[in-house]
C-alpha positions as CSV (number, residue, x, y, z in Angstrom):
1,X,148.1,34.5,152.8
2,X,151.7,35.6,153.0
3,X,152.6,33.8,149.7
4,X,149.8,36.1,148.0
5,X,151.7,39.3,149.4
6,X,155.0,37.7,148.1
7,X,153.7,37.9,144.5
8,X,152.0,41.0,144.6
9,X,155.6,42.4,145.5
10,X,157.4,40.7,143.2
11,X,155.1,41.7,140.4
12,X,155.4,45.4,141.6
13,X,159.4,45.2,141.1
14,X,159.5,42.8,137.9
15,X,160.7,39.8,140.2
16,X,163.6,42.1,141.5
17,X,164.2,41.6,145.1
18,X,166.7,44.0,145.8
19,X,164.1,46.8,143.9
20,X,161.7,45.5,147.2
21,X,160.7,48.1,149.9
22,X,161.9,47.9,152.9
23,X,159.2,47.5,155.4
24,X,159.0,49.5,158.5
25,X,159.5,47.4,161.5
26,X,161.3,47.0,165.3
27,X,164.2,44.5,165.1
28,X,166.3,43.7,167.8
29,X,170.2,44.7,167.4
30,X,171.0,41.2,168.6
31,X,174.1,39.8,165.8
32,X,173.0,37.0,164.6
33,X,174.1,37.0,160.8
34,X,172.3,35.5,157.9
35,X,172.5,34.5,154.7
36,X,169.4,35.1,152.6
37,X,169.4,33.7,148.7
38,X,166.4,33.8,146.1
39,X,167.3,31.7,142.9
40,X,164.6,31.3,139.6
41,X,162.4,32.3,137.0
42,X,160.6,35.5,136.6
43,X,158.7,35.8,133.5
44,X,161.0,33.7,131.6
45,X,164.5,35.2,133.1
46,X,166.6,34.1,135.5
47,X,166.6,35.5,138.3
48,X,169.0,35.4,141.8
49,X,169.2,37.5,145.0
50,X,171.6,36.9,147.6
51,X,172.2,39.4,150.5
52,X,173.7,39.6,154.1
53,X,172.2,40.8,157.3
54,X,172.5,41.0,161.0
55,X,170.1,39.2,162.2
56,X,166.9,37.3,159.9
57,X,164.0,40.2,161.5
58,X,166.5,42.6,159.5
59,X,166.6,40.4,156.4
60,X,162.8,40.2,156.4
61,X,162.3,43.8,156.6
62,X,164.7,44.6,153.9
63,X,163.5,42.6,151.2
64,X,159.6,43.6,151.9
65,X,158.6,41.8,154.8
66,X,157.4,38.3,153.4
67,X,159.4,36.9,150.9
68,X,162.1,35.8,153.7
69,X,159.8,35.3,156.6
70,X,159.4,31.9,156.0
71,X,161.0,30.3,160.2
72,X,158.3,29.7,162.9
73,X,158.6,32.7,165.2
């Protein structure tokens, strides 16, 4: 289940997103910007991510390929 990968990630980087591997991947250069934003606990700290991409394929690659994969394709 993808929210299985998620936390196996996030346990590997201490809950930091931006410490997440980039996953290798195809996207399309089409510009379509996003927003992404993680806000919450980790282990009893705060945690918050926010970062901006072209397009939501390159979002989902750059933060580990799960976390943000969260549209129907």
């Amino acid at each position: 289940p993808p929210g299985a990968h998620v936390c196996e990630q996030l346990t590997a980087v201490n809950g930091e997103i931006s410490a997440l591997t980039a996953t290798d991947g195809v996207c399309l250069m089409d510009y379509r910007p996003v927003s992404v934003r993680a806000h919450g606990m980790w282990n009893d700290r705060f945690q918050s991510y926010q970062g901006q991409f072209p397009n939501h394929c390159v979002a989902i690659g750059y933060t580990g390929g799960y976390l943000f994969d969260i549209a129907p394709r």
